[in-house]
BALOBA-1460 file (C-alpha; in Angstrom, 3 decimals):
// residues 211
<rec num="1" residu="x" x="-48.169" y="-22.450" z="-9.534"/>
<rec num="2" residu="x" x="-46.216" y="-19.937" z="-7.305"/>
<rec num="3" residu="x" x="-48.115" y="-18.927" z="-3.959"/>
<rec num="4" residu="x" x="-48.115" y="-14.850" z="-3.772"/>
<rec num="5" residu="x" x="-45.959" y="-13.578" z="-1.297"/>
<rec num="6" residu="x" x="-47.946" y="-12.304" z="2.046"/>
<rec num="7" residu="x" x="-44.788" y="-10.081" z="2.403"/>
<rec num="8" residu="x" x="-45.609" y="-6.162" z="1.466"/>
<rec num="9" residu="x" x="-43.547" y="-5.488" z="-1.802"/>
<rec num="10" residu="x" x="-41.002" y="-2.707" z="-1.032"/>
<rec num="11" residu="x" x="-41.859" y="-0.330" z="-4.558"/>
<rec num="12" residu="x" x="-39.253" y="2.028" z="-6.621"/>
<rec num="13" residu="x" x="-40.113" y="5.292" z="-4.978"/>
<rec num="14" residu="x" x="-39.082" y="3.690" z="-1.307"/>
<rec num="15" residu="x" x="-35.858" y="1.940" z="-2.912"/>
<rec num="16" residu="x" x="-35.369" y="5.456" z="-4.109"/>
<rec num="17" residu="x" x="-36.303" y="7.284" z="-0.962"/>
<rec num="18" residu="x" x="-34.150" y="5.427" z="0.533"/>
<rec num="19" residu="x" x="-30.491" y="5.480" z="-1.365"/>
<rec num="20" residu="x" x="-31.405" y="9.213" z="-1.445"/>
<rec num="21" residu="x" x="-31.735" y="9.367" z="3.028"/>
<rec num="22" residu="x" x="-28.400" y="7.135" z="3.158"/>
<rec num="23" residu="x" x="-26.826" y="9.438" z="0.646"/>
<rec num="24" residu="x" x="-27.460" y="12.451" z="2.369"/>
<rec num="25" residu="x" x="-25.770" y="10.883" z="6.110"/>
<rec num="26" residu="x" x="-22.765" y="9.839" z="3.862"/>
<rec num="27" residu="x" x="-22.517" y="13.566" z="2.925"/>
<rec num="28" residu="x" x="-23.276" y="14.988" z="6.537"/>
<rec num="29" residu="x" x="-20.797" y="16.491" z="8.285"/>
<rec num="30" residu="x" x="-21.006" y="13.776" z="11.160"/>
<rec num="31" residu="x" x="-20.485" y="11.266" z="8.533"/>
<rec num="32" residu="x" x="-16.417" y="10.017" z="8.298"/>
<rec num="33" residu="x" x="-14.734" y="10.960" z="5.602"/>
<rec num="34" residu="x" x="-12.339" y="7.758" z="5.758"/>
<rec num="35" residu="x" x="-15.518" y="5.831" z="5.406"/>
<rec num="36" residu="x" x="-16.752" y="7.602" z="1.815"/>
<rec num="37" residu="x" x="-15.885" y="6.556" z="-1.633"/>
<rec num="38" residu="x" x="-15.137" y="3.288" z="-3.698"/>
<rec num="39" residu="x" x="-12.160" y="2.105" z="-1.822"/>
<rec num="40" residu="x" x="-11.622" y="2.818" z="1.678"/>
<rec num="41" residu="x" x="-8.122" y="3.926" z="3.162"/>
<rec num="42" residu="x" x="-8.438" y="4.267" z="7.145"/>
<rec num="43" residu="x" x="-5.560" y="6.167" z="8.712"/>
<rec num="44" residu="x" x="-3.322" y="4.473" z="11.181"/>
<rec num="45" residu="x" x="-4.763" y="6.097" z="14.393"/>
<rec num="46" residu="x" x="-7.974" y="6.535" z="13.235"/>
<rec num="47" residu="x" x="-10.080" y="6.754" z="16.649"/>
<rec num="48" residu="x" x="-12.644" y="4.020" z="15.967"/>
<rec num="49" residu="x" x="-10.033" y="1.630" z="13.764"/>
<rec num="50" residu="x" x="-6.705" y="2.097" z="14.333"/>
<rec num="51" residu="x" x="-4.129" y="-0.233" z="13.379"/>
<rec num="52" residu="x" x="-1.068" y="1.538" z="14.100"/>
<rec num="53" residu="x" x="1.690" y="0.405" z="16.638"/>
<rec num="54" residu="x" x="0.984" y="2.239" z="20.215"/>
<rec num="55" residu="x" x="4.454" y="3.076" z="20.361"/>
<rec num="56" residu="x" x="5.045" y="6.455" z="19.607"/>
<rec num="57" residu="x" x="6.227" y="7.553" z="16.263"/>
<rec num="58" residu="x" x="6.809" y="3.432" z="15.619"/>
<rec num="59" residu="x" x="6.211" y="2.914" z="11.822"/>
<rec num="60" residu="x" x="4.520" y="-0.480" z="11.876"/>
<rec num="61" residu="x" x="1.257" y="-2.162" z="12.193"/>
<rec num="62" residu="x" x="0.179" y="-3.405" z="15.285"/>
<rec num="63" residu="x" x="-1.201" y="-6.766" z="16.252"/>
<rec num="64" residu="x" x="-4.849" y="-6.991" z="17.063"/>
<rec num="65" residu="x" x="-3.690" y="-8.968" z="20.888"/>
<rec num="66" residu="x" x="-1.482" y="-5.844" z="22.085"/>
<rec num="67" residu="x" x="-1.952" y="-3.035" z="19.719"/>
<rec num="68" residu="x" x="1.603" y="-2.748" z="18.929"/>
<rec num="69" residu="x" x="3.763" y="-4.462" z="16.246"/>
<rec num="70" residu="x" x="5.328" y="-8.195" z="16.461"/>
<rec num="71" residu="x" x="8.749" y="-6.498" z="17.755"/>
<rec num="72" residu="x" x="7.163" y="-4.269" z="20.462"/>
<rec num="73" residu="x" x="4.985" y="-6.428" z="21.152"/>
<rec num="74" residu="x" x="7.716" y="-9.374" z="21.793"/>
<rec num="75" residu="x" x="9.592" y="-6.633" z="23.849"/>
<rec num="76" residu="x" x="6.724" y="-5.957" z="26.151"/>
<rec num="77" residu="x" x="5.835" y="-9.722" z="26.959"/>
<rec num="78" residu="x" x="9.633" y="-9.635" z="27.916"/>
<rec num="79" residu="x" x="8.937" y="-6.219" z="29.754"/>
<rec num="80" residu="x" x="6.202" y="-7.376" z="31.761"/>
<rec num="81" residu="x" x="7.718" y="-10.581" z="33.482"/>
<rec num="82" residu="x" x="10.147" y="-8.190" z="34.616"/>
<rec num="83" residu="x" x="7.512" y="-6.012" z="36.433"/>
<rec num="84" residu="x" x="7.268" y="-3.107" z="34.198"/>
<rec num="85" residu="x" x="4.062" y="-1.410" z="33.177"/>
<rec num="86" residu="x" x="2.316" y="-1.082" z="29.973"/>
<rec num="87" residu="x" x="2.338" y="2.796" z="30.366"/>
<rec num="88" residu="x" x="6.449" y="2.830" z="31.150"/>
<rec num="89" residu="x" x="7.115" y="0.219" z="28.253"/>
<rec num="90" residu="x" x="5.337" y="2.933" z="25.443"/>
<rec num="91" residu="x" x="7.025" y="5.320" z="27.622"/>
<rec num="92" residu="x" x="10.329" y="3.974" z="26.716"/>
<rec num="93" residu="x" x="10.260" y="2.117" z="23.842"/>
<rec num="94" residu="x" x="11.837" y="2.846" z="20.390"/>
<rec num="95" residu="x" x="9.891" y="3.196" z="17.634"/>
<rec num="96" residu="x" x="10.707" y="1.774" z="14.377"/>
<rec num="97" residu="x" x="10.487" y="2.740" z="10.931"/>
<rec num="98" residu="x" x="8.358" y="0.641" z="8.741"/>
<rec num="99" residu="x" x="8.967" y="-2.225" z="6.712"/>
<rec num="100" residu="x" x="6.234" y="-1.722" z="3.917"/>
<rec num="101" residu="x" x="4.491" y="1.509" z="3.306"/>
<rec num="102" residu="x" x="0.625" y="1.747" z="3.976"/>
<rec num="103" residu="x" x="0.341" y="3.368" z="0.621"/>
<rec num="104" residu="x" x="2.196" y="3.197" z="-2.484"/>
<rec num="105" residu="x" x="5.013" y="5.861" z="-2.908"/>
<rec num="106" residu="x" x="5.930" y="7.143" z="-5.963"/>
<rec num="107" residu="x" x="9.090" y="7.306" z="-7.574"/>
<rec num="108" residu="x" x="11.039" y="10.397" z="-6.896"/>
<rec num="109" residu="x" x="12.063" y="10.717" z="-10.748"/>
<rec num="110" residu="x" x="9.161" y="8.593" z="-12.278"/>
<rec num="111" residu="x" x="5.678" y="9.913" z="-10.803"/>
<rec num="112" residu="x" x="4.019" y="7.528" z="-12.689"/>
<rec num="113" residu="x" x="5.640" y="4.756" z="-11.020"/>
<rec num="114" residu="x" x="5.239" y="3.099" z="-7.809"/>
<rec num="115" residu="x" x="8.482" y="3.072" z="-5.946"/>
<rec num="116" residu="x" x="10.529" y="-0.315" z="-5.395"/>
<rec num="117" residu="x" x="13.067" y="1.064" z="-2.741"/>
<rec num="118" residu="x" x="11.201" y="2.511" z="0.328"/>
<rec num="119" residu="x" x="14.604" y="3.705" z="1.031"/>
<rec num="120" residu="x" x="15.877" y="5.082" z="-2.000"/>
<rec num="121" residu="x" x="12.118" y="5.868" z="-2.999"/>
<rec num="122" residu="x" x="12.960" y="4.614" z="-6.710"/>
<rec num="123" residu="x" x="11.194" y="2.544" z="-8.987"/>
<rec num="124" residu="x" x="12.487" y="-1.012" z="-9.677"/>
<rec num="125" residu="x" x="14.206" y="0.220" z="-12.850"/>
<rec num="126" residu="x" x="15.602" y="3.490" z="-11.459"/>
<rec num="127" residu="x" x="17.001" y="1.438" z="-8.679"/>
<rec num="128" residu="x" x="18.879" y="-1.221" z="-10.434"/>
<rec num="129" residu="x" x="20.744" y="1.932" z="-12.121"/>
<rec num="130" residu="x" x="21.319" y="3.562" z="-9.201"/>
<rec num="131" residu="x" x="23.360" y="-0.030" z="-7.823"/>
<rec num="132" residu="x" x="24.758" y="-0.366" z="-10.907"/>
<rec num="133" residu="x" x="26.281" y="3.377" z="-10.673"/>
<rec num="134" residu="x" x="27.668" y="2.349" z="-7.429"/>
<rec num="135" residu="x" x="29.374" y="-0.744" z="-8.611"/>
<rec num="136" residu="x" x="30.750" y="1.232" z="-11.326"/>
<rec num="137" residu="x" x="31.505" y="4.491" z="-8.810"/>
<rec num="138" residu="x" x="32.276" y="2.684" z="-5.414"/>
<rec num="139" residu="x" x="31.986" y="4.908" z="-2.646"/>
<rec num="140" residu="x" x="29.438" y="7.421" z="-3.475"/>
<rec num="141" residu="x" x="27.682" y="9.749" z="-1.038"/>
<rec num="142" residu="x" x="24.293" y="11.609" z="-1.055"/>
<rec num="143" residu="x" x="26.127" y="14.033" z="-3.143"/>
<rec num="144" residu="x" x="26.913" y="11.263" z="-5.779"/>
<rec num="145" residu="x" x="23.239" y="10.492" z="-5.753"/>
<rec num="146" residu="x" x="22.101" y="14.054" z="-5.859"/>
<rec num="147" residu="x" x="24.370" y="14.233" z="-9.486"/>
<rec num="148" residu="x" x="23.120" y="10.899" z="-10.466"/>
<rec num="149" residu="x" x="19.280" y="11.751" z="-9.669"/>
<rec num="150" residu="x" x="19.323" y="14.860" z="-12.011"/>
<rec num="151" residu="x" x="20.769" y="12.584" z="-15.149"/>
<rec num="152" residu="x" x="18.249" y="10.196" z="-14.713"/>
<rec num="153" residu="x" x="15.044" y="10.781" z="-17.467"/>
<rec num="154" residu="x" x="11.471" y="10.046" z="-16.151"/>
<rec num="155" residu="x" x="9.647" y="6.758" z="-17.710"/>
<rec num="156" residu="x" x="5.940" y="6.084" z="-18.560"/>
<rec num="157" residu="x" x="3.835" y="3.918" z="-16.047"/>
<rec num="158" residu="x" x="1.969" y="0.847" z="-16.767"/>
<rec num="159" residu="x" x="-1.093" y="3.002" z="-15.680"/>
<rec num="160" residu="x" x="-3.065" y="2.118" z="-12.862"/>
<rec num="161" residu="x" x="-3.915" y="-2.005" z="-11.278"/>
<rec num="162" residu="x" x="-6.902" y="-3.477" z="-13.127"/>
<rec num="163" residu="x" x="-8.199" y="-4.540" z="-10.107"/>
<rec num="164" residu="x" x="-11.696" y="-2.889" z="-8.838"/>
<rec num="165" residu="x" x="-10.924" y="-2.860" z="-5.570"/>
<rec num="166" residu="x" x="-7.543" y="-0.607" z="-5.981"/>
<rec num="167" residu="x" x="-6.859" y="2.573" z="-7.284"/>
<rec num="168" residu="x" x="-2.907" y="2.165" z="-6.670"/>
<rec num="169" residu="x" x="-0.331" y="2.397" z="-9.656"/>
<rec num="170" residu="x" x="0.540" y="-0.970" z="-11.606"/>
<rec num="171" residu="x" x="3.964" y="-1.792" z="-11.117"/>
<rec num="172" residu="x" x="4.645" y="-4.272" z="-14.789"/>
<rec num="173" residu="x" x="2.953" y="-4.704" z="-17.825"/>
<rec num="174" residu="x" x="0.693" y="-6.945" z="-16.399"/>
<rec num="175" residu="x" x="-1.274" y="-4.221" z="-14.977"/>
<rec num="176" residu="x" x="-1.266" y="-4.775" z="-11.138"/>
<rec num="177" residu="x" x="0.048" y="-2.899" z="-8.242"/>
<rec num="178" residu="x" x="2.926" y="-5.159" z="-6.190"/>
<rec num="179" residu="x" x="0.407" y="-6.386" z="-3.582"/>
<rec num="180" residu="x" x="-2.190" y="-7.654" z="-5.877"/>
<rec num="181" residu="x" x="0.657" y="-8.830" z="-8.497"/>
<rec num="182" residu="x" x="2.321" y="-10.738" z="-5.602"/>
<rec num="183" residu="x" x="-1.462" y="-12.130" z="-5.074"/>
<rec num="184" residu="x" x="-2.154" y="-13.385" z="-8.182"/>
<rec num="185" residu="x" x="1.044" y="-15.672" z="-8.481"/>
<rec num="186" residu="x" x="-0.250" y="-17.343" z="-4.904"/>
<rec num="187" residu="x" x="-3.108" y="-17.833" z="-6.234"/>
<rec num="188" residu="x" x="-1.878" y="-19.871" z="-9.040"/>
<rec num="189" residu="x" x="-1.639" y="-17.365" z="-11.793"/>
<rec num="190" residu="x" x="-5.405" y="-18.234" z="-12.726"/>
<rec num="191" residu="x" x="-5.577" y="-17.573" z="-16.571"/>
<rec num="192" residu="x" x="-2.117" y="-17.570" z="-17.268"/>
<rec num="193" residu="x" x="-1.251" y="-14.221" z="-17.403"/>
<rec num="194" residu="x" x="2.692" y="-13.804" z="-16.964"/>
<rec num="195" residu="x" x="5.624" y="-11.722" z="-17.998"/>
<rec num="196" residu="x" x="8.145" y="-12.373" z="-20.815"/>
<rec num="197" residu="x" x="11.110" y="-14.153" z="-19.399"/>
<rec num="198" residu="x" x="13.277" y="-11.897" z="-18.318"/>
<rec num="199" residu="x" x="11.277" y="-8.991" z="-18.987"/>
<rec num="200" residu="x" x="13.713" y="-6.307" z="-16.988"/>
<rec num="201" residu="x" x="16.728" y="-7.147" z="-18.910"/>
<rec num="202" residu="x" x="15.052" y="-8.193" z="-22.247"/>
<rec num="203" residu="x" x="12.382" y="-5.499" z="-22.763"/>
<rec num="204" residu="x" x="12.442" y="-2.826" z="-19.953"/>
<rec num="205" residu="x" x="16.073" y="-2.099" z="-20.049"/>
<rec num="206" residu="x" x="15.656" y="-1.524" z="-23.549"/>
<rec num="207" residu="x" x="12.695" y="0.220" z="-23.568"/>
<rec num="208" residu="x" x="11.051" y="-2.771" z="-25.742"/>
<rec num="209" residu="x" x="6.736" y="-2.884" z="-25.125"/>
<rec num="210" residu="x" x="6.426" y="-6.508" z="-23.742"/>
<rec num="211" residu="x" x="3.166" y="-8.393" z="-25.847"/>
């Protein structure tokens, strides 16, 4: 026999009241707009949670000790033992451009493809071509690539990661975006799911459908 709970029972209509008060602050104009929707994307100097490097214009995250990235934050250490301030280091400092974007960019011929090159800002496909032009045409120039970028035809996407959690583009067949692809094989490739040996040269070069 199950003793009734002495608890007061929280009914529908409350529930309901309820989601419908917290869905009206989410809406608010006081509410932050980072902070709405299914997955959350905070801005690098957002003023509550910022995560940006502290030097100015620098491209990389910071670390949560000094609020700058590794580099900077290795060069102020360095900085300070010499007698320098925090406000002269930032002051100073040169920034640097970043290392991995915050956000997926998309290929510059392919916008249904996540780019590969941050600096070329090409997909993994259109930048093999691209360094296979070169080997072929040593010695070519932005000009060269301007030519080369108007021959190149746009290819389908592998539509968008299965994951819940993301709504960035899949970069392979197997239907993840490169961080949670690169997640799944640490983790052990749990249910086996892998691509075709090599599935660039095989299939994708040839514009085969990998099964």
């Amino acid at each position: 026999m199950t003793a009734p709970s002495l608890l007061p029972q929280e009914d529908a209509r409350t529930r309901r009241d309820r989601l419908e008060v917290l869905t009206a602050l989410i809406n608010g104009p006081e509410f932050d707009p980072a902070l709405r929707g299914g997955v959350l994307k905070i801005p690098p100097n957002h003023p509550v949670y910022p995560w940006s490097c502290t030097v100015v214009d620098c491209g990389r995250p910071r670390w949560r000790r000094y609020a700058m990235c590794s580099v900077h934050a290795e060069q102020w250490q360095e900085a300070e033992t010499r007698g320098m301030s925090r406000a002269q280091f930032l002051r100073t400092a040169e920034p640097l451009p970043a290392t991995e974007m915050p956000e997926a960019m998309m290929c510059r011929i392919c916008p249904q493809r996540p780019a590969f090159s941050l600096q070329l800002v090409l997909c993994f496909r259109h930048r093999n071509r691209w360094l296979g032009h070169l080997k072929r045409h040593p010695g070519g120039g932005e000009a060269e690539f301007e030519r080369w970028l108007a021959d190149q035809p746009s290819l389908p996407g592998y539509g968008e990661c299965r994951t819940d959690v993301c709504d960035e583009l899949a970069a392979s067949p197997l239907g993840l975006c490169g961080a949670h692809e690169r997640g799944y094989i640490r983790a052990g490739r749990p249910g086996g799911a892998k691509l075709p040996k090599n599935f660039f040269a095989t299939y994708e070069r040839r514009d085969r459908p990998a099964r």
